[in-house]
N, C-alpha and C positions, 0 to 999 in steps of 0.2 A: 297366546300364552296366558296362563294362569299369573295371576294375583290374590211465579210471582216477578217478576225481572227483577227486582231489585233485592233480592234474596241474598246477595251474594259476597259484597264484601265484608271482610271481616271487621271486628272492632276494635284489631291491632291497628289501625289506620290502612296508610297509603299501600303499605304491603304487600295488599292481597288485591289491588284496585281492578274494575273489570270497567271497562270502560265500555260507552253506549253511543256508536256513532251515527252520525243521520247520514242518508246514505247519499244525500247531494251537497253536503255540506263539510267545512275541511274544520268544524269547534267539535269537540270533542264533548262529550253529555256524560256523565258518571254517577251514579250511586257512592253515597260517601256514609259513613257512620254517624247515625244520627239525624239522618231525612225520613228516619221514620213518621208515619202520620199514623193516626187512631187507629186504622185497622190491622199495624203491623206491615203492610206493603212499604214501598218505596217510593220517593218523589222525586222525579229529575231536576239536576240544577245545569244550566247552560255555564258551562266557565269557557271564557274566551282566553286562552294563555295562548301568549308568545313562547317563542323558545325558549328564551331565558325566563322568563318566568315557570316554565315547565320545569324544566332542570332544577330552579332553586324549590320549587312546590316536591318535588322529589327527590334530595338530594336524602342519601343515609335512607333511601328507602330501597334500593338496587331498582331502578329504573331504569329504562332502554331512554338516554342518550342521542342526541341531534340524528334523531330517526325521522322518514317520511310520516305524515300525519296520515294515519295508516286509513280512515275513509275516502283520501284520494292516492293512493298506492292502488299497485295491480297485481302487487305479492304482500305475503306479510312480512311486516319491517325484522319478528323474531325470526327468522328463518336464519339469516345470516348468523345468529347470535345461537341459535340450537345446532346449528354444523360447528362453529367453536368451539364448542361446551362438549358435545354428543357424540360429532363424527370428526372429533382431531384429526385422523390418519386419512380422511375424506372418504374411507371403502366402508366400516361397518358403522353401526348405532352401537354406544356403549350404554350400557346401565349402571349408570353410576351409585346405584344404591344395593347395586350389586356382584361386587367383585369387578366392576366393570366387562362382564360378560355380553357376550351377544344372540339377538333372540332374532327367528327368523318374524318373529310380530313386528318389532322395532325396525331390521330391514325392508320389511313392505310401510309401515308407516314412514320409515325415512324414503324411500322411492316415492311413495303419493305425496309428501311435502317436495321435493326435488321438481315431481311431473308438477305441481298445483304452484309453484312459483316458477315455474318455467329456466327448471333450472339444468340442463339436459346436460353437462358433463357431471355433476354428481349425480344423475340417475344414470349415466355408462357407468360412473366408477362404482357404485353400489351394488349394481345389476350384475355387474361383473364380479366382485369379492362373493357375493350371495351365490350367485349359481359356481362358483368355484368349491366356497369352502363348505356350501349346508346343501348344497341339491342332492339327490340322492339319485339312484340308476333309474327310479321308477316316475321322476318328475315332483316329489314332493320333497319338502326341506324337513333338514333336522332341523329338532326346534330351539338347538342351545348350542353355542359355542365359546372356551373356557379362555381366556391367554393365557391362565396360571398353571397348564395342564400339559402334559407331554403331548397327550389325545386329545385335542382341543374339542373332539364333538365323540365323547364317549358313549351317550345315550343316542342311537340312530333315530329313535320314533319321531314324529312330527307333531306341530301343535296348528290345527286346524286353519286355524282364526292367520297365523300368519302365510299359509297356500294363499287363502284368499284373497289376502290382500295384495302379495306378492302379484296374484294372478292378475287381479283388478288393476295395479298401479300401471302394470304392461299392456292392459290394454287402454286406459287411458292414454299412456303414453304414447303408443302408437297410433291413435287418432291426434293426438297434440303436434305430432311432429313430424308425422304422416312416415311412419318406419314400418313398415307390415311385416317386417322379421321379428318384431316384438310382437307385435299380436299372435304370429306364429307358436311363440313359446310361451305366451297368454294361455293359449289354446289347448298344448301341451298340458299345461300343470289342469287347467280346468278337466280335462279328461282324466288326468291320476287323481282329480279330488270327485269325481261320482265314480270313478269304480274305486277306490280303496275307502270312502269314504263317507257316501252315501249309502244307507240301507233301509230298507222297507222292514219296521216292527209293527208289527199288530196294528197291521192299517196305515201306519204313517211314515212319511217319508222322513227321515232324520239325518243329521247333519252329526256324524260321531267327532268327538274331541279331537283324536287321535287314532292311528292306526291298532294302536295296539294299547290294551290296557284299560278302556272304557263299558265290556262286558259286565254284566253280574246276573247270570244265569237268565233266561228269558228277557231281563228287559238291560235298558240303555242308558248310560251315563252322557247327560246332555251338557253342554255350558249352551247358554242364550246369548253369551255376549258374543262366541266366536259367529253371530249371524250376521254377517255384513249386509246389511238388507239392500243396498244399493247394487251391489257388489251383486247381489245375485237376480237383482232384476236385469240387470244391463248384459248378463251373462243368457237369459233365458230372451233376449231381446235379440241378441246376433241372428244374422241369418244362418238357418239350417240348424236352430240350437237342439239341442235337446232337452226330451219335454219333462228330465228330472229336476230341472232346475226351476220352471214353475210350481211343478208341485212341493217340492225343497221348501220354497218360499210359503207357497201355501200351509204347507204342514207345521211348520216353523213358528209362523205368525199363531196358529192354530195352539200349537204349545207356550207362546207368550203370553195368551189370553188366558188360559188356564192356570197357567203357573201366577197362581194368586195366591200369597201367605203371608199369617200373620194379622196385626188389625188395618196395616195400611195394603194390605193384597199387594205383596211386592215379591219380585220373581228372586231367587236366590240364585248366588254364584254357581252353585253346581245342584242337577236336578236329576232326578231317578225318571225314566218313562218303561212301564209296561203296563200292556191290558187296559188301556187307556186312561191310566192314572197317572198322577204327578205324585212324587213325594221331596223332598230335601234331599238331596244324597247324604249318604254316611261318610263319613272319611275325610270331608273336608269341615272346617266351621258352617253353622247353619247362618250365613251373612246375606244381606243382601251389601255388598262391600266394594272389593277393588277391582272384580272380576264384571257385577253387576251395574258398577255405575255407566261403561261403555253402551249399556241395551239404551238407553233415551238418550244417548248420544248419536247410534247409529240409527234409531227411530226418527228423532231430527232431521237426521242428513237427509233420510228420506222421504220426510215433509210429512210424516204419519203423524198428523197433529190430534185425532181421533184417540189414540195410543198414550199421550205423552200426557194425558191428565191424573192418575196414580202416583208417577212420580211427585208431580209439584204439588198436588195434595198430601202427598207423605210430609216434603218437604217446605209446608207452608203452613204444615198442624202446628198447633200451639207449642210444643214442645220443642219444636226447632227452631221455631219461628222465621222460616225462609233460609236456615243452610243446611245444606244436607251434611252429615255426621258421616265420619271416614267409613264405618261400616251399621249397620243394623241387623242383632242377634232377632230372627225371625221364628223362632221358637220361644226364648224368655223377655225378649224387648227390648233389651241392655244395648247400650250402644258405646260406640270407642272410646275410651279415656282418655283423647288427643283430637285434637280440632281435625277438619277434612284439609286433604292439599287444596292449591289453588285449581287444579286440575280440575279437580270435583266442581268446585265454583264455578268454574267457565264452563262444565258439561250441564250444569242447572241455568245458566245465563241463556244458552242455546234452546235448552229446553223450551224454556218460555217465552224465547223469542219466535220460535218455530210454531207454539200451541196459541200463541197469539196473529197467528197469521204473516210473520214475517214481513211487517209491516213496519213504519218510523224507526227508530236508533237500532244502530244493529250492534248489538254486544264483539268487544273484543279483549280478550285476553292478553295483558300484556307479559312475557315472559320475565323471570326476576331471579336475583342471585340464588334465593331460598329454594328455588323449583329442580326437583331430581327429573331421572331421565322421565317417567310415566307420567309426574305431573305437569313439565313440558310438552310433553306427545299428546297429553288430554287437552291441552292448551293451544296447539296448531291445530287440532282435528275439530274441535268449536269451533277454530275461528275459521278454516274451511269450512265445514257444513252453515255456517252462519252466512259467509258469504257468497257462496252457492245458494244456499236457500233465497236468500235477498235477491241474487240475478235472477232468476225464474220466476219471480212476480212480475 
């Protein structure tokens, strides 16, 4: 659905803290405001706190509370704390910063936090409200559902990025818990997303928004961020797959390369493709912003550390100086009048822990009062791709 390691915390303080854990060790390593050295990077400080010394170092800052010290946990300690906040009724993801409506994006990322903390009655009761209230006859979901609304899912169309993920979270899940009726309907949706979804333009394979509504005479309205690059490798990996989903991926990676704009060559939220050109699409801001910030996030997850150096060069230029800005106008320059969520933070913490070889402290995101439903969801999905990336060394 549309919208340096130590870059990252703010200099409101404890706030926005992204913590840096060592991956055999249960002390905690953090960037704090003001470890700045000469070159603008960051320096680590080792703090050894006890609990109570934790609690009082974060008190009045909405800190997560006599939680596991999350480098020796096997789930992340917010999980519990984002199903209170997020999935009150335990069936759908609300969005809090938006009428509290629900998005089938938010559903497959609430199933991949459920399957990634091993948490298998909220991924039935999820899987269940989802394929009830947004599935559709042909296997793909509508992409919004309203509670304030007689029709609660007025608009049928689908939004890409949440099939995928939906798809992906079921077939994890079915290998986690060893269920082959979920992979079954894994299956399902992965077939109604290459034939409604997949199409060949002028040579290349592309991955459309939406069913409906992404046309503009000969060429194609893309978003990059709905490309869940793990998501379609693992898909093109099954046995018997079929071979659109390699070239998907290929074709894909092909238009991320390209989609270079502006003076830091950054891919924008929504992009025009025909005749083998790229341009900014019309219709939406020319950002690279809330849509765009996901692409070096889902690059991260899948370890494409070749990829991930434009980002943190955008975000380590002197003008930033290691945070990335809620959006950047890639046509005038201009960027947000309002600092970036923590969300963003934690997707640059990744970043660079990933472009760094995923090696010593591995960044984690701790969830906090301040955080709405998106900068939460950017905030589990680092801290999954973060630890994932770290077990595969």
């Amino acid at each position: 659905m549309s919208r340096g390691r130590g870059c990252l915390p703010t200099r409101s303080g404890l706030s926005d803290r992204i913590w840096w854990l060592p991956r055999r060790t249960a002390t905690p390593v953090f960037f704090e405001p003001g470890d700045e050295n000469a070159h603008g990077s960051w320096t680590k400080r080792d703090v050894n706190l006890n609990r109570r010394g934790f609690l009082a170092a974060c008190a009045g800052a909405a800190a997560v509370a006599a939680r596991p010290t999350p480098a020796s946990a096997s789930v992340d300690p917010n999980w519990e704390i984002f199903k209170r906040r997020f999935i009150p009724g335990g069936v759908r993801v609300i969005d809090t910063g938006n009428n509290d409506v629900s998005h089938s994006e938010g559903q497959g990322w609430g199933l991949l936090f459920a399957q990634g903390n091993d948490d298998r009655e909220t991924f039935r009761r999820l899987w269940e409200w989802t394929s009830g209230a947004l599935q559709r006859s042909d296997g793909l979901f509508s992409w919004k559902w309203s509670p304030r609304l007689s029709n609660p899912v007025p608009d049928k169309n689908n939004a890409t990025d949440g099939d995928l993920l939906i798809a992906w979270a079921l077939t994890r899940a079915a290998r986690r818990w060893n269920e082959p009726g979920w992979l079954e309907l894994a299956k399902r949706i992965q077939a109604a997303i290459l034939d409604r979804l997949v199409t060949e333009v002028h040579g290349r394979t592309i991955l459309m928004p939406g069913a409906e509504g992404f046309v503009r005479g000969s060429r194609r309205i893309v978003n990059l961020s709905y490309y869940v690059w793990l998501a379609l490798n693992e898909f093109a990996e099954q046995p018997g797959s079929d071979r659109r989903w390699r070239q998907l991926e290929r074709d894909g990676l092909w238009l991320l390369d390209n989609a270079a704009f502006a003076v830091h060559g950054l891919p924008p939220d929504w992009l025009l493709y025909g005749n083998q050109e790229l341009r900014i699409a019309e219709g939406w801001p020319p950002h690279f912003g809330y849509d765009a910030i996901r692409i070096p996030l889902y690059l991260a997850w899948r370890g494409d550390r070749a990829r991930l150096g434009r980002f943190l060069a955008a975000w380590r230029s002197p003008r930033f100086g290691g945070r990335p800005p809620a959006w950047i106008n890639l046509v005038d320059g201009s960027t947000a009048p309002y600092p970036s969520s923590g969300g963003h933070r934690a997707v640059a913490a990744v970043t660079e822990f990933v472009a760094g070889g995923a090696v010593g402290s591995m960044p984690f995101a701790e969830l906090l009062a301040s955080d709405d439903y998106y900068s939460a969801s950017l905030k589990l999905l680092s801290n999954m791709a973060a630890r994932e990336s770290a077990a595969i060394r």
